[in-house]
KOLPASE-349178 format. One record per residue (C-alpha): x, z, y; residue number from 1. Coordinates in nm, 2 decimals. Example, Ala and Ser with C-alpha at 12.3 -4.5 7.8 and 13.67 -1.06 7.14 Angstrom:
<nodes>
        X        Z        Y   num
     1.23     0.78    -0.45     1
     1.37     0.71    -0.11     2
</nodes>
This chain:
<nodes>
        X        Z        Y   num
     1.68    -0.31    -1.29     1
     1.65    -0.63    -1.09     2
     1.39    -0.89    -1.17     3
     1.37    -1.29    -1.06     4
     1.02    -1.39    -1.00     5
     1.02    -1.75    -0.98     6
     0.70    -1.94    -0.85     7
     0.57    -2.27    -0.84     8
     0.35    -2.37    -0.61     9
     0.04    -2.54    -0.67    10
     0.01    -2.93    -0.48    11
    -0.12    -2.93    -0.15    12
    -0.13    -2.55    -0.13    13
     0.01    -2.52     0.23    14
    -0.28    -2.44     0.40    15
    -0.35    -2.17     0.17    16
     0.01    -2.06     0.19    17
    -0.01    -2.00     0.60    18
    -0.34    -1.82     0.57    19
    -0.19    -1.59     0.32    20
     0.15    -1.55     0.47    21
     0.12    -1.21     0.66    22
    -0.01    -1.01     0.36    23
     0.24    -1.18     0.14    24
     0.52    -1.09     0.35    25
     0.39    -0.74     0.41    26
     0.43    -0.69     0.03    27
     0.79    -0.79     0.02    28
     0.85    -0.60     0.39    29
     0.74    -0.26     0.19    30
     0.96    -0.33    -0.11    31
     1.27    -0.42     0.17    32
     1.17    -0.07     0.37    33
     1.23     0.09     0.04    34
     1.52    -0.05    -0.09    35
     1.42    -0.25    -0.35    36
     1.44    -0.62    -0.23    37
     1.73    -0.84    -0.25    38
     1.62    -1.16    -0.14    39
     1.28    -1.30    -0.13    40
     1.21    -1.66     0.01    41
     1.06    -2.00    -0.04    42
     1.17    -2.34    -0.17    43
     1.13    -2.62     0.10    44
     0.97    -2.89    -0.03    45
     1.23    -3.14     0.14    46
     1.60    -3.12     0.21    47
     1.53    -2.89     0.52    48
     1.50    -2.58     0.66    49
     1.18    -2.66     0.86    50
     0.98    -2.86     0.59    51
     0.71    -2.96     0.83    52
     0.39    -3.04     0.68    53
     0.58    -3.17     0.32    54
     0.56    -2.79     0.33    55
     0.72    -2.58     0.04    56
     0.77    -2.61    -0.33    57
     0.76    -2.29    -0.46    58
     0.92    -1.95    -0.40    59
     1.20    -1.66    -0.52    60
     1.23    -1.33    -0.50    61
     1.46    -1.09    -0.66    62
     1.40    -0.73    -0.63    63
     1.42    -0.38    -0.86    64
     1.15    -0.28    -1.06    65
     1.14     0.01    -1.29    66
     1.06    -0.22    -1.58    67
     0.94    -0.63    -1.69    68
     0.62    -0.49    -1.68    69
     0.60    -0.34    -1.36    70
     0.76    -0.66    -1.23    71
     0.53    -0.89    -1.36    72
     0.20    -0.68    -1.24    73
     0.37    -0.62    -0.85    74
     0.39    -1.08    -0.90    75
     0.06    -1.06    -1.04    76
    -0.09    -0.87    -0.77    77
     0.07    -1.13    -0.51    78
    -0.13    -1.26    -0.24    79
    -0.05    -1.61    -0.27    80
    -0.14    -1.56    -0.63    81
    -0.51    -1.46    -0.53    82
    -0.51    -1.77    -0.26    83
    -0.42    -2.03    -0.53    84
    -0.12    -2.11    -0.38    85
     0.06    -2.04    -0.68    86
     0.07    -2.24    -0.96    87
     0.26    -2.07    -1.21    88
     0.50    -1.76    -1.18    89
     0.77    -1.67    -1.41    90
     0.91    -1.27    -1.46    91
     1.24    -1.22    -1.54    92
     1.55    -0.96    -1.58    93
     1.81    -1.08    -1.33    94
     2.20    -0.95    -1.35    95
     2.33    -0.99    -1.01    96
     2.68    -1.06    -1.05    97
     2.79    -1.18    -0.68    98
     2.78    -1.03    -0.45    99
     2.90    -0.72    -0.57   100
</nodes>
């Protein structure tokens, strides 16, 4: 099943967000190399695809999981979790709809 995980990031976390970047996306790079990852990316802080130093406000990714709680340990386990860059991060079942 696919799961949302919706996170906030914590204010003035963009230093910490850089330095954690690689290992964070090497996470989501193994769940795209195995099929599981829909669409991952962050929230710009700004109305802008290059946020600059107003940096970013949080993040999404949707991906399959085999179950909530599997879900909620792989967002647990997330780097920018560890770095503080995230301030709160909410699991959820997703039903994509569109595209099909």
């Amino acid at each position: 099943m696919l799961y949302a995980i919706v996170a906030q990031d914590a204010p003035g976390s963009l230093d910490k967000r850089l330095a954690a970047r690689p290992d964070h996306l090497a996470r989501l790079q193994a769940l795209q190399d195995a099929g599981r990852l829909t669409l991952a990316g962050p929230f710009p802080a700004i109305d802008s695809v290059d946020p600059g130093p107003a940096g970013f406000s949080g993040s999404l990714i949707v991906a399959e999981f085999p179950s909530l709680a599997e879900a909620q340990a792989w967002a647990d386990a997330d780097p920018y979790r560890a770095a503080g860059v995230y301030a709160s991060v909410e699991v959820k079942p997703f039903r994509q709809v569109f595209p099909a």
